[in-house]
FIVOKE-73811 format. One record per residue (C-alpha): residue in three letters; x, y, z. Coordinates in steps of 0.001 Angstrom, whole numbers, padded with zeros to 6 digits, always signed. Layout:
! FIVOKE-73811
ALAXYZ...
//
This chain:
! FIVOKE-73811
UNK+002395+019984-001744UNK+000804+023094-001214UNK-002560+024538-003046UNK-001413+026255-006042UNK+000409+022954-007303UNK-002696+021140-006923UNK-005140+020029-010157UNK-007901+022531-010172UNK-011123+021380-012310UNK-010298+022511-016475UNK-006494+022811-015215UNK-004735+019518-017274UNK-004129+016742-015082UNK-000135+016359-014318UNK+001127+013074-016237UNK+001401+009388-013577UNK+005068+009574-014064UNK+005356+013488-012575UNK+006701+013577-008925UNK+004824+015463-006349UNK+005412+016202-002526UNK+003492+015517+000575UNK+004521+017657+003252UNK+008251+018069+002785UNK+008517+014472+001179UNK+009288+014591-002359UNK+007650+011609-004226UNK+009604+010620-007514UNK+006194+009803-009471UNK+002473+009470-008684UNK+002053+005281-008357UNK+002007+004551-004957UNK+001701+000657-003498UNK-000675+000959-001027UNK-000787-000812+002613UNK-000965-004372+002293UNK-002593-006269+005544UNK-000235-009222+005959UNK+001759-008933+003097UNK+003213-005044+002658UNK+006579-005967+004589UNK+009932-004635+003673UNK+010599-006736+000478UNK+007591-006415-000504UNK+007813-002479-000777UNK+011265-003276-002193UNK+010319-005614-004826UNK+007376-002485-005825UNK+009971+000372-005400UNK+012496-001599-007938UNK+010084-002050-010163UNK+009330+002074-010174UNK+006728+002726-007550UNK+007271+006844-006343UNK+006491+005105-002392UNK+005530+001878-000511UNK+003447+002230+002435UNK+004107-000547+004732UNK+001398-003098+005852UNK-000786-002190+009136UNK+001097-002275+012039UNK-000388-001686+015667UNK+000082+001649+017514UNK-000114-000656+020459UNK+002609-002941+019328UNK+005246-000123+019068UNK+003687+001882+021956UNK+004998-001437+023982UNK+007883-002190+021914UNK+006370-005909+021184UNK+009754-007385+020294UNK+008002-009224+017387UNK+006344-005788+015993UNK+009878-003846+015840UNK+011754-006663+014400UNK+009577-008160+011568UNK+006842-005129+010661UNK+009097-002416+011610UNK+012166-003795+009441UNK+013115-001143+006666UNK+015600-001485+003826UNK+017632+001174+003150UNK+016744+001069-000705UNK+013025+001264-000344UNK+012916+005125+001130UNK+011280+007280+001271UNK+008728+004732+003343UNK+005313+005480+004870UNK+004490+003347+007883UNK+000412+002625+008391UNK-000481+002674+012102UNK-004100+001714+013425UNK-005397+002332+016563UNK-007870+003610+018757UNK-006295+005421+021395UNK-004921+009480+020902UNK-001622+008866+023479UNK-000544+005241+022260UNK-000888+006713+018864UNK+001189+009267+019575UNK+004248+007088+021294UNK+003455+004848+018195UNK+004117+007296+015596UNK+007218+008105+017563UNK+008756+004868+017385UNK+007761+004701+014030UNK+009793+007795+013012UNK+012502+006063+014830UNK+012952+003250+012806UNK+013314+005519+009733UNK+009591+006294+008567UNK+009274+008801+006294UNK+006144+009549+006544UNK+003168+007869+008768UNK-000270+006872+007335UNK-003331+006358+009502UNK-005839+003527+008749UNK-009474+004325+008859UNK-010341+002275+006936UNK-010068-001041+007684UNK-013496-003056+007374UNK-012452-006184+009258UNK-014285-006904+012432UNK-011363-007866+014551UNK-009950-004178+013612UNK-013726-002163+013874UNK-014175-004024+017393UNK-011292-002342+018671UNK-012858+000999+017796UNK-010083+000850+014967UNK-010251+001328+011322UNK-013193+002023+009341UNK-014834+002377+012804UNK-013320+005888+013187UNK-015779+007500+010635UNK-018238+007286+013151UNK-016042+008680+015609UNK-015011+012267+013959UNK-013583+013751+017264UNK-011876+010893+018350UNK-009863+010344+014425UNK-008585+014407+014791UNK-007168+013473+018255UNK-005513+010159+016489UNK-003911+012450+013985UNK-002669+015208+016144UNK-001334+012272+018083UNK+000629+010956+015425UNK+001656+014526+013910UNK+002821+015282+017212UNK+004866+012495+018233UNK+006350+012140+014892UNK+007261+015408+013770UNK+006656+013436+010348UNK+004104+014503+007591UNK+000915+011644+008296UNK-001471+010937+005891UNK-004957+008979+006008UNK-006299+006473+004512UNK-010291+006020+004838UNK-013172+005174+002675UNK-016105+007041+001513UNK-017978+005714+004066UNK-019403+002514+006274UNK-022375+001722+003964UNK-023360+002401+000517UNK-024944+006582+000425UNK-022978+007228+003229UNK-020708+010163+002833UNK-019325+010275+006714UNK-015345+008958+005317UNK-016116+011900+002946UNK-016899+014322+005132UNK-014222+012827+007543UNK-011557+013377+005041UNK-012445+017049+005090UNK-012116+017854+008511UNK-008691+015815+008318UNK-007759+018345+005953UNK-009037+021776+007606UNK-008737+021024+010677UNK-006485+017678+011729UNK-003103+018907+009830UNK-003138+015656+007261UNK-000646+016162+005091UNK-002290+013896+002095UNK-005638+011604+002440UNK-005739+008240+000523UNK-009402+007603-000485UNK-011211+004046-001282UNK-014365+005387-002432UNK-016385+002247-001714UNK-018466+001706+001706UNK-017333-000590+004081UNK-019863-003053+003581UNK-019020-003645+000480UNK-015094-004218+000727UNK-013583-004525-002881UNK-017446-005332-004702UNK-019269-002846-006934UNK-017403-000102-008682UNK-015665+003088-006907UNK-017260+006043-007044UNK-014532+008451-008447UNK-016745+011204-009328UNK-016714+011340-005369UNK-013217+011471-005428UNK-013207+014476-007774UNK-015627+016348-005437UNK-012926+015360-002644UNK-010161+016513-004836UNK-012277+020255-005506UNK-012443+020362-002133UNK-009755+020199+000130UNK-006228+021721-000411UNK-004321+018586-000420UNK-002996+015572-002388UNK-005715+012968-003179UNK-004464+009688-003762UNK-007286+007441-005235UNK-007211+003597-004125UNK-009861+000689-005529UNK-010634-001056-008760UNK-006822-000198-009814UNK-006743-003799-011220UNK-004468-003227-014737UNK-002722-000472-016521UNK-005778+000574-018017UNK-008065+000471-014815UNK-005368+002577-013407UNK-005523+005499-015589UNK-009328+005487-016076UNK-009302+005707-012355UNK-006189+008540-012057UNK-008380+010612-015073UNK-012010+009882-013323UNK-011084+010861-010441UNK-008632+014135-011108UNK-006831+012389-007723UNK-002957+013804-007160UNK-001856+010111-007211UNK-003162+006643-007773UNK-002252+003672-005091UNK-001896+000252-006033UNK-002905-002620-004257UNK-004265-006326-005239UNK-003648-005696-008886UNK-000008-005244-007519UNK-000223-008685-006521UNK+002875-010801-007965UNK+002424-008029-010839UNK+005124-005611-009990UNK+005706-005017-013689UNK+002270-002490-013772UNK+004615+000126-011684UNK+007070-000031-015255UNK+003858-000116-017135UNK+002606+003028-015815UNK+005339+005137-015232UNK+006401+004260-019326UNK+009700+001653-018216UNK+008332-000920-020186UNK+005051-001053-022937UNK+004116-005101-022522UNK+003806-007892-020221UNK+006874-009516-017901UNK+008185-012848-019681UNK+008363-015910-018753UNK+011917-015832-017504UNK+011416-012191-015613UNK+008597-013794-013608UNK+010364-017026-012819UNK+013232-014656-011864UNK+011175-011921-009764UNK+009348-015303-008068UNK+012894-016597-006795UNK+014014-013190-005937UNK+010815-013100-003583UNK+011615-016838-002459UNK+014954-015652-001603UNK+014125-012209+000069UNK+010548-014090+002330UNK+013282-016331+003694UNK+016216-014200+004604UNK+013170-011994+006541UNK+011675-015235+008483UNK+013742-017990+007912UNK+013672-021399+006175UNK+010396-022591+008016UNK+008238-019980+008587UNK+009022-018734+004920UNK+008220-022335+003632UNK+004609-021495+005212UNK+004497-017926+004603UNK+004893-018110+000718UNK+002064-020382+000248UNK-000179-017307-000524UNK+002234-015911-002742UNK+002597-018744-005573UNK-000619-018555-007124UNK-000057-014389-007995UNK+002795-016002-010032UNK+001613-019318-011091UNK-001226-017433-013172UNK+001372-015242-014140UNK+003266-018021-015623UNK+000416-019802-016947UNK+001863-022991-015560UNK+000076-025865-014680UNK-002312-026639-012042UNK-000037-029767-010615UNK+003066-027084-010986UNK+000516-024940-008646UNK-000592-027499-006499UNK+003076-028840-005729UNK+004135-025340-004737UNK+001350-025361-002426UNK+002274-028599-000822UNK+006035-028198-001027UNK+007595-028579+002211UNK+011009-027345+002020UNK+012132-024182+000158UNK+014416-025981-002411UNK+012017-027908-003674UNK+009966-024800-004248UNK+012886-023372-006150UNK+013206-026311-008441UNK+009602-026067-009397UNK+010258-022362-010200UNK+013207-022740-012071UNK+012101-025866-013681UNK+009188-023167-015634UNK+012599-022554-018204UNK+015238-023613-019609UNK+018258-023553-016867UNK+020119-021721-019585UNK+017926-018578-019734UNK+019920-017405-016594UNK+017678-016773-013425UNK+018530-013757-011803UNK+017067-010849-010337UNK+019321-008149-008644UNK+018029-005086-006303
//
């Protein structure tokens, strides 16, 4: 996207379901699902794309892990479905070099686009020098982005947060230099400190000074909880684009609420169907067992969905084997209503 299609302050604000372009990527609309720690896998990005998202960033995956071709990393976190493109990959790291032979593997598998995460507040992450750590470390988060640009050749985006506590403007001023001087192609801003994770409310008039200030797409993250949140936040902010992320959660029907495919809530029978879809997809990606295990955090998104009962909730929890889980899910309707959700 280059300057003169940017929002300039009195200039209207394009509409959510507009497409836009970072780099040389053209994005069909301006709702983005944003990088999910342990959950943003391939069918997960999918399931969001289906439902209308303009791009799916994929959950944070080592520069490490694809610098050494972990066998585990490329299969699993580095699986992409040929439906879900174009697909932004989220690396995190600490090191300029590995990032760079990351990013290359990266564009390998069929990234469209890479995404840096510096903004990660979990300690096991900061420890590494990783993350939200690298807004204390300006010099060092250039060289990880010229790392990645270069080994790449793909547009690469950041994502950071305003800063590591609250007053602190350092992921602010970060995301500047990113912009003048690193080569990012788009930054993705959380405007909440660190220390504060998802608490308080995000400070979107910072966005808008962040947005008046560099000559690239702003994608606001944070507080995007509902349809409503959503477009506060998009209008608040003047941001280029708006990324989704818990309110996402088993809610893939906000995408079609925001980008006008549908005006009211998912029924009962699209949820039970979207939940087996997802039962379906976890265990063709992991297999009966580990997808038995792995679903566990996914039930409750769709339980309260469902407004089903709290045994109904608990048994899913406890269920052992997947086709017992799927007779709980389809057991939420009558058999006749036909359960079936396509791609």
């Amino acid at each position: 996207m280059d300057g003169s299609s940017l929002p300039r302050p009195g200039a209207a604000q394009p509409p959510l379901t507009s497409p836009f372009s970072i780099g040389d990527v053209r994005i069909a609309n301006r709702v983005l699902l944003a990088p999910l720690a342990g959950i943003g896998n391939w069918f997960v990005r999918l399931q969001a794309k289906r439902h209308g998202a303009g791009l799916a960033v994929s959950e944070m995956i080592s520069s490490f892990g694809l610098h050494y071709r972990n066998e585990r990393t490329l299969r699993e976190l580095m699986r992409i479905h040929p439906d879900e493109h174009p697909v932004s990959v989220q690396l995190f790291g600490h090191d300029p070099e590995v990032m760079r032979s990351g990013a290359a593997v990266a564009a390998e598998a069929g990234a469209d686009l890479i995404d840096i995460n510096m903004g990660c507040p979990v300690r096991k992450v900061r420890k590494t020098g990783a993350g939200v750590e690298l807004l204390a470390d300006p010099e060092l988060a250039l060289a990880l982005l010229r790392g990645a640009i270069e080994g790449s050749g793909l547009p690469v985006t950041v994502k950071l947060r305003s800063g590591l506590r609250p007053g602190d403007r350092s992921g602010f001023d970060l995301a500047v230099r990113l912009a003048e001087e690193g080569g990012a192609a788009a930054i993705g801003f959380h405007p909440r400190a660190a220390t504060i994770k998802h608490k308080g409310s995000p400070d979107y008039a910072l966005t808008r000074e962040l947005v008046e200030r560099i000559e690239l797409p702003v994608i606001v993250s944070g507080g995007l909880d509902d349809a409503d949140s959503v477009r506060r936040a998009y209008r608040e902010s003047g941001a280029d684009a708006v990324m989704l992320a818990r309110g996402a959660l088993g809610n893939p029907w906000l995408f079609e609420e925001l980008t006008g495919r549908r005006s009211g809530p998912p029924s009962r029978e699209e949820v039970v169907a979207e939940l087996l879809w997802t039962v379906d997809r976890a265990e063709e990606h992991l297999g009966t067992e580990r997808a038995t295990r792995y679903l566990r955090k996914f039930y409750p998104w769709y339980v309260e969905a469902l407004g089903a009962s709290s045994e109904v909730a608990a048994e899913l929890q406890r269920s052992a084997d997947l086709p017992r889980a799927r007779e709980l899910i389809a057991a939420q309707i009558p058999l006749s209503a036909g359960l079936t959700a396509s791609l």
